[in-house]
N, CA and C atoms as an extended XYZ file, in Angstrom:
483
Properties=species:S:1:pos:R:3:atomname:S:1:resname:S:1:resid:I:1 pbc="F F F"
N         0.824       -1.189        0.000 N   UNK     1
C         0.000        0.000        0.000 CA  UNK     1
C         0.872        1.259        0.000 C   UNK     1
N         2.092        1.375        0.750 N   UNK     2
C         3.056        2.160        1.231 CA  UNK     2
C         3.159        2.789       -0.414 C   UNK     2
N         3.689        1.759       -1.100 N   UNK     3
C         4.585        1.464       -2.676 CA  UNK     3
C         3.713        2.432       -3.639 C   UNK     3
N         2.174        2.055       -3.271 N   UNK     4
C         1.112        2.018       -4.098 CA  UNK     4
C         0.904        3.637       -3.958 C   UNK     4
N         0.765        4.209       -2.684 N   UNK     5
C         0.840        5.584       -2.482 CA  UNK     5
C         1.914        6.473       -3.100 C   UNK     5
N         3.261        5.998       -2.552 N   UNK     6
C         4.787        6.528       -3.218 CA  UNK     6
C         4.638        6.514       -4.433 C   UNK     6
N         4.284        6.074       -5.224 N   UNK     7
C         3.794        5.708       -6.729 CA  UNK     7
C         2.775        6.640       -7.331 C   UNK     7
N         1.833        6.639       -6.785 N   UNK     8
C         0.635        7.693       -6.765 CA  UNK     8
C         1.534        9.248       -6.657 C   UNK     8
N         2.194        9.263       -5.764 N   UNK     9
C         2.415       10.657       -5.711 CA  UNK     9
C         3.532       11.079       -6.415 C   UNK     9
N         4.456       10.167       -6.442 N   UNK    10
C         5.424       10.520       -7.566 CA  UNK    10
C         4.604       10.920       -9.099 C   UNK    10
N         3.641        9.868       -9.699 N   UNK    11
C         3.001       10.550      -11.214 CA  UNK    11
C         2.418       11.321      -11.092 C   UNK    11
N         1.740       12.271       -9.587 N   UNK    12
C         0.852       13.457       -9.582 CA  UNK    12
C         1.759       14.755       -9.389 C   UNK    12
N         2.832       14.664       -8.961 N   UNK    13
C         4.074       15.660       -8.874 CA  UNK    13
C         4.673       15.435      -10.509 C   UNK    13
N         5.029       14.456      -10.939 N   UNK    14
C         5.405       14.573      -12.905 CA  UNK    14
C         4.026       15.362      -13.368 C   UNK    14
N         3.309       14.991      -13.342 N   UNK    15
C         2.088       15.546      -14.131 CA  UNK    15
C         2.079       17.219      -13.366 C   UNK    15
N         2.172       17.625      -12.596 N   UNK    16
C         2.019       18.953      -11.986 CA  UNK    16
C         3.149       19.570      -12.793 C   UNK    16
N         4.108       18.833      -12.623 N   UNK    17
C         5.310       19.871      -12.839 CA  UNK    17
C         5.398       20.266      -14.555 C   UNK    17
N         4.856       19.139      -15.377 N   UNK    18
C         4.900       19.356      -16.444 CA  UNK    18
C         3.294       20.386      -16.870 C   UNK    18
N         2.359       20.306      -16.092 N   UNK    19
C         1.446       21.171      -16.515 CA  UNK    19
C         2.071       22.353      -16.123 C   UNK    19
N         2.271       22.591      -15.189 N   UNK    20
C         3.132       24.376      -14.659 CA  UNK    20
C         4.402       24.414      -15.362 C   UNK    20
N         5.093       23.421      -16.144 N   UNK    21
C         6.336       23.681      -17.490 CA  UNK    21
C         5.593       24.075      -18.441 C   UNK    21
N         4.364       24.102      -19.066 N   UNK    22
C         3.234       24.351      -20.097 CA  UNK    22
C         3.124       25.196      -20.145 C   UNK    22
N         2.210       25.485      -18.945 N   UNK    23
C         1.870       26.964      -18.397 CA  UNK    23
C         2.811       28.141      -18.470 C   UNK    23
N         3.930       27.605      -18.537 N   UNK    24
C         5.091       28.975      -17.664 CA  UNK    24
C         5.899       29.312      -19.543 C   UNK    24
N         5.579       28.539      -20.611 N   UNK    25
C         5.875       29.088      -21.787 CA  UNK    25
C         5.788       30.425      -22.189 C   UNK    25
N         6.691       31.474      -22.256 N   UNK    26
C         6.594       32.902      -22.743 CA  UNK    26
C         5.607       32.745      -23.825 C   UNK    26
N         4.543       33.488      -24.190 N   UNK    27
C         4.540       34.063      -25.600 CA  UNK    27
C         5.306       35.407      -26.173 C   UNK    27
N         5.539       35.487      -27.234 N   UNK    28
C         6.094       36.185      -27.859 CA  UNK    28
C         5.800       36.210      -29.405 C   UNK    28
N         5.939       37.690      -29.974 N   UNK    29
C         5.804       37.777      -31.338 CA  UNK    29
C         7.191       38.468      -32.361 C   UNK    29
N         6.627       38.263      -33.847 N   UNK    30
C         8.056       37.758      -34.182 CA  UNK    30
C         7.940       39.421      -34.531 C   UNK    30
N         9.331       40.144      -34.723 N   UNK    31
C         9.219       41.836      -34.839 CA  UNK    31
C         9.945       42.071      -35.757 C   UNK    31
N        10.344       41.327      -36.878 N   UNK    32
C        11.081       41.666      -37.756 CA  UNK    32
C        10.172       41.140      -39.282 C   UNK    32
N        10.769       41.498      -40.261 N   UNK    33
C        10.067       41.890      -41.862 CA  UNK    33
C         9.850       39.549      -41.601 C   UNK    33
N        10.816       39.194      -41.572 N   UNK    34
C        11.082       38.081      -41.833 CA  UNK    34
C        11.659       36.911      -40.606 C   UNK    34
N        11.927       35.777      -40.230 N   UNK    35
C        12.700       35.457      -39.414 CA  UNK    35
C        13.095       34.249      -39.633 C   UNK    35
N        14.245       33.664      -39.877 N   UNK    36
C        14.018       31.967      -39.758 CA  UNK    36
C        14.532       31.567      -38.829 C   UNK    36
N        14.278       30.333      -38.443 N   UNK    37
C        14.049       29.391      -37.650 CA  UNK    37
C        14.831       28.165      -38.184 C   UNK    37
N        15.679       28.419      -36.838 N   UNK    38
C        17.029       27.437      -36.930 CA  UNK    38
C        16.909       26.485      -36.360 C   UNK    38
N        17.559       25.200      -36.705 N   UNK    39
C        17.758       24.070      -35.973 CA  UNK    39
C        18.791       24.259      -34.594 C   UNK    39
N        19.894       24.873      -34.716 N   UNK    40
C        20.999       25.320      -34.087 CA  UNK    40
C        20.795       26.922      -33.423 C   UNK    40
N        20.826       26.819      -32.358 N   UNK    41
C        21.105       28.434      -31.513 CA  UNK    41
C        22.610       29.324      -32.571 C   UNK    41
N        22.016       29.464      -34.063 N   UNK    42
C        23.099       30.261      -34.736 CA  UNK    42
C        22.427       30.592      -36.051 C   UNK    42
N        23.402       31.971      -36.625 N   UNK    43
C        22.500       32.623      -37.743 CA  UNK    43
C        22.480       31.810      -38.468 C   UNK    43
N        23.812       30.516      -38.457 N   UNK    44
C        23.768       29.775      -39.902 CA  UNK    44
C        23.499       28.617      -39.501 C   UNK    44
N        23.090       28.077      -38.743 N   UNK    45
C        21.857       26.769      -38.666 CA  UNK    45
C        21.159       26.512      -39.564 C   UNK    45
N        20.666       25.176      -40.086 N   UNK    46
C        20.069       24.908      -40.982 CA  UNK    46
C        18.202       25.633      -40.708 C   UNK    46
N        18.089       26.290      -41.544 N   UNK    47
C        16.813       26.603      -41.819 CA  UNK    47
C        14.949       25.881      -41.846 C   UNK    47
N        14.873       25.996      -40.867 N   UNK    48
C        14.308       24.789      -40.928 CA  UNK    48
C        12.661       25.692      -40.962 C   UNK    48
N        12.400       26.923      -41.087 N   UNK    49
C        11.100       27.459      -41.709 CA  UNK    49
C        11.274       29.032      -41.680 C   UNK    49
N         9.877       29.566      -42.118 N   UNK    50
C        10.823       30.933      -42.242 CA  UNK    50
C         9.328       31.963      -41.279 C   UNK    50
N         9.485       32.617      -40.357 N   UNK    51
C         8.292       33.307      -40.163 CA  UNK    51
C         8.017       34.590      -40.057 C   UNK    51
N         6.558       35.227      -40.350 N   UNK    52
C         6.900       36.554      -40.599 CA  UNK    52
C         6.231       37.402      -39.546 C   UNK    52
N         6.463       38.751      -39.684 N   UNK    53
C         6.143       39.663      -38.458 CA  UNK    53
C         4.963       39.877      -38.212 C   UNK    53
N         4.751       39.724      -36.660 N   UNK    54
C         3.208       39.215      -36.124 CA  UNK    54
C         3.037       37.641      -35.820 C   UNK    54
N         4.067       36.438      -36.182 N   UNK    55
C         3.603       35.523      -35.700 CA  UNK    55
C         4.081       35.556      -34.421 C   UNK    55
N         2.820       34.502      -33.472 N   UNK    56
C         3.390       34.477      -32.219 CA  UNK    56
C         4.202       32.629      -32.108 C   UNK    56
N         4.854       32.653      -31.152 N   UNK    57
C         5.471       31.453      -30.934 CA  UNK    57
C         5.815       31.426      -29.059 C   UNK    57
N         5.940       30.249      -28.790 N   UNK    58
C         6.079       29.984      -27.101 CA  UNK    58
C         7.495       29.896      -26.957 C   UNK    58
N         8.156       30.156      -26.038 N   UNK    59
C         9.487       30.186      -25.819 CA  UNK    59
C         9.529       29.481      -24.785 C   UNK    59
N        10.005       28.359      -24.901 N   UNK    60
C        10.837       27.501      -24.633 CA  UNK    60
C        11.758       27.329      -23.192 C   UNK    60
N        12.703       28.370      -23.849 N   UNK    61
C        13.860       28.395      -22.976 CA  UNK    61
C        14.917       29.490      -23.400 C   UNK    61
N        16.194       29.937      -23.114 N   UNK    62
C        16.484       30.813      -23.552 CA  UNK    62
C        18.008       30.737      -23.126 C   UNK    62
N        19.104       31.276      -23.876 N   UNK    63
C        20.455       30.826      -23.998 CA  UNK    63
C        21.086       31.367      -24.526 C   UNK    63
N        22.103       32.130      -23.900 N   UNK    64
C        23.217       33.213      -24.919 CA  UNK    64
C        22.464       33.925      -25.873 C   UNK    64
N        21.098       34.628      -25.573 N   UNK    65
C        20.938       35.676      -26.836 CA  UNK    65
C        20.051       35.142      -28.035 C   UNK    65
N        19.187       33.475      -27.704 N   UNK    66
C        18.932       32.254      -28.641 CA  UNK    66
C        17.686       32.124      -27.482 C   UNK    66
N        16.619       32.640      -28.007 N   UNK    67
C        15.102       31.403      -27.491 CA  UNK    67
C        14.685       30.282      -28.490 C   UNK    67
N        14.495       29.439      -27.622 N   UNK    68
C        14.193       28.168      -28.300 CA  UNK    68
C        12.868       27.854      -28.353 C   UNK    68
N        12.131       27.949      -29.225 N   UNK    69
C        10.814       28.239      -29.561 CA  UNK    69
C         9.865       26.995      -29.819 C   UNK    69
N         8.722       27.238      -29.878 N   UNK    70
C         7.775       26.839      -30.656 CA  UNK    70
C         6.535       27.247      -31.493 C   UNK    70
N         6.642       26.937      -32.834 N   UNK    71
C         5.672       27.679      -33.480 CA  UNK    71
C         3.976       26.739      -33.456 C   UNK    71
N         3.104       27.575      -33.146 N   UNK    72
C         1.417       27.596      -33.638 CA  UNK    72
C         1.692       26.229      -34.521 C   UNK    72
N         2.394       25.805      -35.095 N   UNK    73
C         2.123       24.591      -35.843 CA  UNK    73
C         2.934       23.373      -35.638 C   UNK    73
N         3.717       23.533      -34.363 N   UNK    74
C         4.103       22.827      -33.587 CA  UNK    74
C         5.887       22.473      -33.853 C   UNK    74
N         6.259       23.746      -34.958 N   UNK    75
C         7.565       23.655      -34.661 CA  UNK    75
C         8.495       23.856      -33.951 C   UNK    75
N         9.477       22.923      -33.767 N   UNK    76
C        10.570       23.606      -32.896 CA  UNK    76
C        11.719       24.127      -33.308 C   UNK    76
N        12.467       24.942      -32.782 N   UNK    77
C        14.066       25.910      -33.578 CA  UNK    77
C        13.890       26.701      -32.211 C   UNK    77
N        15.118       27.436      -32.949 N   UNK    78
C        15.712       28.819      -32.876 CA  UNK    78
C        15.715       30.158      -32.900 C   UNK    78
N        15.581       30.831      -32.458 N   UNK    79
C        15.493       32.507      -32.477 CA  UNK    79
C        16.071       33.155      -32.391 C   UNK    79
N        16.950       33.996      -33.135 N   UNK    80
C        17.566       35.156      -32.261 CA  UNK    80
C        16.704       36.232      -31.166 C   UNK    80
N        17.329       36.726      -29.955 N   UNK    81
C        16.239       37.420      -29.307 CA  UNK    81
C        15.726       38.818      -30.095 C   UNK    81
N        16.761       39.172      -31.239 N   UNK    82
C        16.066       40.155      -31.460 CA  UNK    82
C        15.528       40.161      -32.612 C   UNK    82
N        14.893       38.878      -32.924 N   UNK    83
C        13.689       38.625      -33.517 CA  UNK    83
C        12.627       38.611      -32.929 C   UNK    83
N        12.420       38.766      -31.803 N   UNK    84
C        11.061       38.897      -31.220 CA  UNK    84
C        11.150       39.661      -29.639 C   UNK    84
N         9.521       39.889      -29.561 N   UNK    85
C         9.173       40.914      -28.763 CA  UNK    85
C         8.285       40.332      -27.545 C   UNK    85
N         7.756       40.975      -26.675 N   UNK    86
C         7.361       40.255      -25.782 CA  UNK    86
C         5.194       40.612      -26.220 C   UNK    86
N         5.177       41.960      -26.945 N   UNK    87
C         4.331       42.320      -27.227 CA  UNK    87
C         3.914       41.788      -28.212 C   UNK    87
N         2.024       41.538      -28.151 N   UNK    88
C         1.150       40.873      -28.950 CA  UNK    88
C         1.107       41.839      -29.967 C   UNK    88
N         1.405       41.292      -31.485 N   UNK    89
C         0.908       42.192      -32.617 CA  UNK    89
C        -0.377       41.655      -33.243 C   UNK    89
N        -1.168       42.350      -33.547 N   UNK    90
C        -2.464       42.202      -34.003 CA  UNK    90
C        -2.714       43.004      -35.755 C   UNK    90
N        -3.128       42.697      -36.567 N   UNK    91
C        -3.605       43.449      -37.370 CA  UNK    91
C        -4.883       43.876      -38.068 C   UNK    91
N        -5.527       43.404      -37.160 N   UNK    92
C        -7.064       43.879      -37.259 CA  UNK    92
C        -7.747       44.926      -35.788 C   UNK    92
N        -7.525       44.371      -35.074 N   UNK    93
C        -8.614       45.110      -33.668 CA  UNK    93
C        -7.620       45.115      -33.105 C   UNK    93
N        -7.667       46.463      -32.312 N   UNK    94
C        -6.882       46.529      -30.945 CA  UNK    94
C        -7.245       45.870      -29.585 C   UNK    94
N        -6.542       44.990      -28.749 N   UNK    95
C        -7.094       44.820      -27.474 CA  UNK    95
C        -5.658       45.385      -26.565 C   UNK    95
N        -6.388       45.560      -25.562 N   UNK    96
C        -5.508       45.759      -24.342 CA  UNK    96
C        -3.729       45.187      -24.181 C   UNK    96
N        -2.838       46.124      -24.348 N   UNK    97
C        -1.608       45.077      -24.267 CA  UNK    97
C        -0.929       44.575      -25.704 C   UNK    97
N        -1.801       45.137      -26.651 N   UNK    98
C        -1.440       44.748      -27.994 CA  UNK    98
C        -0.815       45.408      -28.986 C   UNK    98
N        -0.629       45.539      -30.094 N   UNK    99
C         0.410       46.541      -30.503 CA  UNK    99
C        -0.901       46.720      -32.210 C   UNK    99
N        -0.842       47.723      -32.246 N   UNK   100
C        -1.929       48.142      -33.846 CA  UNK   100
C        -0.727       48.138      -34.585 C   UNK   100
N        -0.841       47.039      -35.778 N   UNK   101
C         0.402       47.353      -36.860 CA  UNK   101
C        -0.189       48.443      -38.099 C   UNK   101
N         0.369       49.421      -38.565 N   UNK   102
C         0.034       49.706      -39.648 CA  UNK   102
C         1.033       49.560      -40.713 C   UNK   102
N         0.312       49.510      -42.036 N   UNK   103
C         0.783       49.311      -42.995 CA  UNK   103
C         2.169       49.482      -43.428 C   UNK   103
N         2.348       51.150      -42.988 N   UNK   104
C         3.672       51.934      -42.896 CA  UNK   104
C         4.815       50.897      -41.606 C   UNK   104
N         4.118       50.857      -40.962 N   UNK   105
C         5.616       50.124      -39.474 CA  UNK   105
C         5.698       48.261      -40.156 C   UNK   105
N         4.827       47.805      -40.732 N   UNK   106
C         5.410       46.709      -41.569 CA  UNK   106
C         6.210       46.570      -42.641 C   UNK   106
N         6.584       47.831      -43.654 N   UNK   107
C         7.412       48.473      -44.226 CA  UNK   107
C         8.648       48.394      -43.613 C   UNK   107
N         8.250       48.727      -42.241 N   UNK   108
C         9.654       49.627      -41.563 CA  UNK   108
C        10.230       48.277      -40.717 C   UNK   108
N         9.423       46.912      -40.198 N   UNK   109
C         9.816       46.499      -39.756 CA  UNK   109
C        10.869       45.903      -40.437 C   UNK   109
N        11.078       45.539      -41.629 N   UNK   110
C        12.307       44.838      -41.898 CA  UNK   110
C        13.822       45.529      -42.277 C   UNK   110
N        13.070       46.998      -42.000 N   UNK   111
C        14.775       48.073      -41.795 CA  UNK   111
C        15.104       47.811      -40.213 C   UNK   111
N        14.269       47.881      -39.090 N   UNK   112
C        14.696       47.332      -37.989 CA  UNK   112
C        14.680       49.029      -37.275 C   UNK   112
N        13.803       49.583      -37.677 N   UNK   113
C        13.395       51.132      -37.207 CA  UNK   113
C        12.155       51.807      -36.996 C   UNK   113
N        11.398       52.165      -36.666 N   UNK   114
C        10.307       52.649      -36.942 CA  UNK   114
C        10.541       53.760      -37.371 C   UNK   114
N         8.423       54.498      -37.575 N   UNK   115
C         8.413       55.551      -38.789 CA  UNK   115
C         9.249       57.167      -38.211 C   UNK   115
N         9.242       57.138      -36.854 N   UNK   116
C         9.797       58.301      -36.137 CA  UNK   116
C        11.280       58.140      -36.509 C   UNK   116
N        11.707       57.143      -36.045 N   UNK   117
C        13.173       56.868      -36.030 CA  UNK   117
C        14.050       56.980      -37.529 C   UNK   117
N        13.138       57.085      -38.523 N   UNK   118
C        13.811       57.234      -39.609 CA  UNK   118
C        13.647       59.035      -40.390 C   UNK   118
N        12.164       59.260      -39.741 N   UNK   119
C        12.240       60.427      -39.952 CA  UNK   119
C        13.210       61.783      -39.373 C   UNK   119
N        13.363       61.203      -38.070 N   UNK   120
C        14.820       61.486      -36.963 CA  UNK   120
C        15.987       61.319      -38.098 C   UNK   120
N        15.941       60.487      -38.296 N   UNK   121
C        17.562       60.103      -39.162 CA  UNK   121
C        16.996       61.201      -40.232 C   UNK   121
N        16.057       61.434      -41.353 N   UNK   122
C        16.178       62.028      -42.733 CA  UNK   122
C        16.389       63.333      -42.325 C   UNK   122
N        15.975       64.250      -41.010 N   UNK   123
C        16.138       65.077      -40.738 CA  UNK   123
C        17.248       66.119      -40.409 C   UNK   123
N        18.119       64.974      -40.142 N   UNK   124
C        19.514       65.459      -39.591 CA  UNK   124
C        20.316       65.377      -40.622 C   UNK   124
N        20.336       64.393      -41.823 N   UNK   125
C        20.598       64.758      -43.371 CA  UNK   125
C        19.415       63.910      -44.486 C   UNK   125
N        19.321       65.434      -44.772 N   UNK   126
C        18.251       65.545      -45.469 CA  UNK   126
C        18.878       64.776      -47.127 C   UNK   126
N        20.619       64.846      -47.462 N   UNK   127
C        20.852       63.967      -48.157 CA  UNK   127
C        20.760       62.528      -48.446 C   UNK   127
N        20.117       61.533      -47.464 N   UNK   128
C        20.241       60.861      -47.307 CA  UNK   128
C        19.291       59.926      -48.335 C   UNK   128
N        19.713       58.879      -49.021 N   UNK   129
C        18.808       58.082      -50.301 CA  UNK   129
C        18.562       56.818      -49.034 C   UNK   129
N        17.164       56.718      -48.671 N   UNK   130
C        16.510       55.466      -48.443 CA  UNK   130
C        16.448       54.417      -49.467 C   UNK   130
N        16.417       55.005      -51.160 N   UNK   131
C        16.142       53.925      -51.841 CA  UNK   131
C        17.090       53.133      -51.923 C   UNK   131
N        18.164       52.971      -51.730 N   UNK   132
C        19.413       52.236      -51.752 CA  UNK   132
C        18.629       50.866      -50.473 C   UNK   132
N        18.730       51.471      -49.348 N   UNK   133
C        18.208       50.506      -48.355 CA  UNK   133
C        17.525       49.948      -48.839 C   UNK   133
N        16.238       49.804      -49.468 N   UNK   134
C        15.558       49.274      -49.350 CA  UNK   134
C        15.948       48.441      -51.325 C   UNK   134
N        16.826       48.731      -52.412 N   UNK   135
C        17.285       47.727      -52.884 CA  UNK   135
C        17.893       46.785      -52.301 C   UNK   135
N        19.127       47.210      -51.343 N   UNK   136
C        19.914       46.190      -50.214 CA  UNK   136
C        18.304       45.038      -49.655 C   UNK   136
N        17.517       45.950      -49.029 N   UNK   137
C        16.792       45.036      -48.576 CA  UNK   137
C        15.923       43.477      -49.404 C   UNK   137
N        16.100       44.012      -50.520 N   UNK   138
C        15.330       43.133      -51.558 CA  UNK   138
C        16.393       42.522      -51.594 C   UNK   138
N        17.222       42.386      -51.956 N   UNK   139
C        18.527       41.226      -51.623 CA  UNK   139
C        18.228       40.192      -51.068 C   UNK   139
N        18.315       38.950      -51.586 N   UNK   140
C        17.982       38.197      -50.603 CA  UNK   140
C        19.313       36.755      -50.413 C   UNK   140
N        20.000       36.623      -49.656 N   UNK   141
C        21.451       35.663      -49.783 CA  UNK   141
C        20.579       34.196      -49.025 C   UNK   141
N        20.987       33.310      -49.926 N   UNK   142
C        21.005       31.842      -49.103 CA  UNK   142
C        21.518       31.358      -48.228 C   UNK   142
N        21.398       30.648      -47.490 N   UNK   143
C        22.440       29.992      -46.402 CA  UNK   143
C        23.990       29.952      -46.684 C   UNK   143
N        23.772       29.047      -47.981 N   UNK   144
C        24.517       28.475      -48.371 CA  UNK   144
C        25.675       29.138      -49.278 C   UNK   144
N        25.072       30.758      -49.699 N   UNK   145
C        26.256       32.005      -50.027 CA  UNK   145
C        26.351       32.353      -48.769 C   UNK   145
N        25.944       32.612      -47.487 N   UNK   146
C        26.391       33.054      -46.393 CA  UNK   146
C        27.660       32.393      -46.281 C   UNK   146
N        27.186       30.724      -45.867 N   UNK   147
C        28.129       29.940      -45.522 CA  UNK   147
C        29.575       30.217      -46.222 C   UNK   147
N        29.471       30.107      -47.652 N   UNK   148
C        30.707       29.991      -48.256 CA  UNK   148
C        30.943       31.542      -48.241 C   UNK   148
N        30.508       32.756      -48.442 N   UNK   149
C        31.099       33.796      -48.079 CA  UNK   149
C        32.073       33.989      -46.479 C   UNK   149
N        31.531       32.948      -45.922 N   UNK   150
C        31.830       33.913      -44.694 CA  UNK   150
C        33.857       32.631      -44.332 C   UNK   150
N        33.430       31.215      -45.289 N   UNK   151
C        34.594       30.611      -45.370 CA  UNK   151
C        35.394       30.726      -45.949 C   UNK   151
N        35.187       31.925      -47.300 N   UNK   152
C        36.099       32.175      -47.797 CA  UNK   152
C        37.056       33.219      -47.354 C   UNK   152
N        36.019       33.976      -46.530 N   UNK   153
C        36.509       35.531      -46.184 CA  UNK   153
C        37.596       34.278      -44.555 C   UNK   153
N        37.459       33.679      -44.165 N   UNK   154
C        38.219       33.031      -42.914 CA  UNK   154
C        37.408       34.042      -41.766 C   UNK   154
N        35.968       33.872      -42.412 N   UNK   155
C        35.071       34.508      -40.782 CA  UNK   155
C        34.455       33.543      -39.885 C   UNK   155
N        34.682       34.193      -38.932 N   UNK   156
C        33.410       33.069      -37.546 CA  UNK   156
C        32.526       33.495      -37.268 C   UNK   156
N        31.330       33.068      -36.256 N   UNK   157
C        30.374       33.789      -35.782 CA  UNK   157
C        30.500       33.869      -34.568 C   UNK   157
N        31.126       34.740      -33.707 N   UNK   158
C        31.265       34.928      -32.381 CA  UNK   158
C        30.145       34.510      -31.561 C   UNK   158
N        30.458       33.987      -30.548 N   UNK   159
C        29.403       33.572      -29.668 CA  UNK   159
C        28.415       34.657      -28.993 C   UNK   159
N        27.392       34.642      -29.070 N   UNK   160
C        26.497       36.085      -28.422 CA  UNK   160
C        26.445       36.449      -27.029 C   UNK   160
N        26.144       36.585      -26.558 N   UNK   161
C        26.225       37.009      -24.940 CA  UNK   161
C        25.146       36.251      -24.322 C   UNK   161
């Protein structure tokens, strides 16, 4: 009976602890134009999906600068942290706590600025060509020119903090 109890309470403490490990998942949304999702806590990890700004995903856990995620469709990877935010983006209705995207700051999210912050910058030189940025931005490099760019050049990827 002793056994039978010890037993009992050991699978009701697993089951607790893993419902309050459930529970205690961050949400978070993704704050950039684009993001992928690595197998490896690194920029050049294999790619394993790609998501865009406004999805939310559960975090995991978190490591040198790397949350380890899960996406709405039950994937798991990688994040850099400053791919995501702690704030809910919405693009229809505002609720409480949520962030209103407009059209213009989805533009802006994949310069990594908002609409003030750039108008700040055009102000102080008024020479300044955005359209260049935003050819750079249409650029788009594969893994796999990263990779060999960065082996030819004899680069590493420093470890993040």
């Amino acid at each position: 009976m002793k056994a039978y109890r010890l037993c009992l309470a050991f699978a009701l403490s697993a089951l607790f602890v893993s419902c309050v490990s459930a529970y205690a998942e961050d949400k978070m949304s993704v704050q950039i134009k684009s993001a992928k999702l690595r197998a490896d806590a690194s920029h050049l990890g294999r790619s394993l999906s790609t998501l865009a700004y406004g999805d939310q995903v559960n975090v995991i856990s978190e490591d040198a600068g790397w949350y380890k995620i899960k996406t709405v469709k039950g994937l798991e990877g990688f994040l850099h942290r400053t791919a995501l935010t702690t704030k809910k983006i919405v693009f229809r209705s505002s609720t409480p706590g949520s962030v209103q995207a407009e059209e213009a700051d989805l533009l802006l999210a994949g310069k990594g600025f908002n609409k003030e912050a750039e108008q700040d910058i055009a102000s102080k030189d008024p020479s300044l060509n955005f359209a260049a940025v935003d050819r750079l931005e249409r650029r788009k490099v594969e893994d796999n020119e990263l990779a060999e760019f960065m082996r030819a050049g004899g680069l590493h990827v420093a470890p993040t903090e």
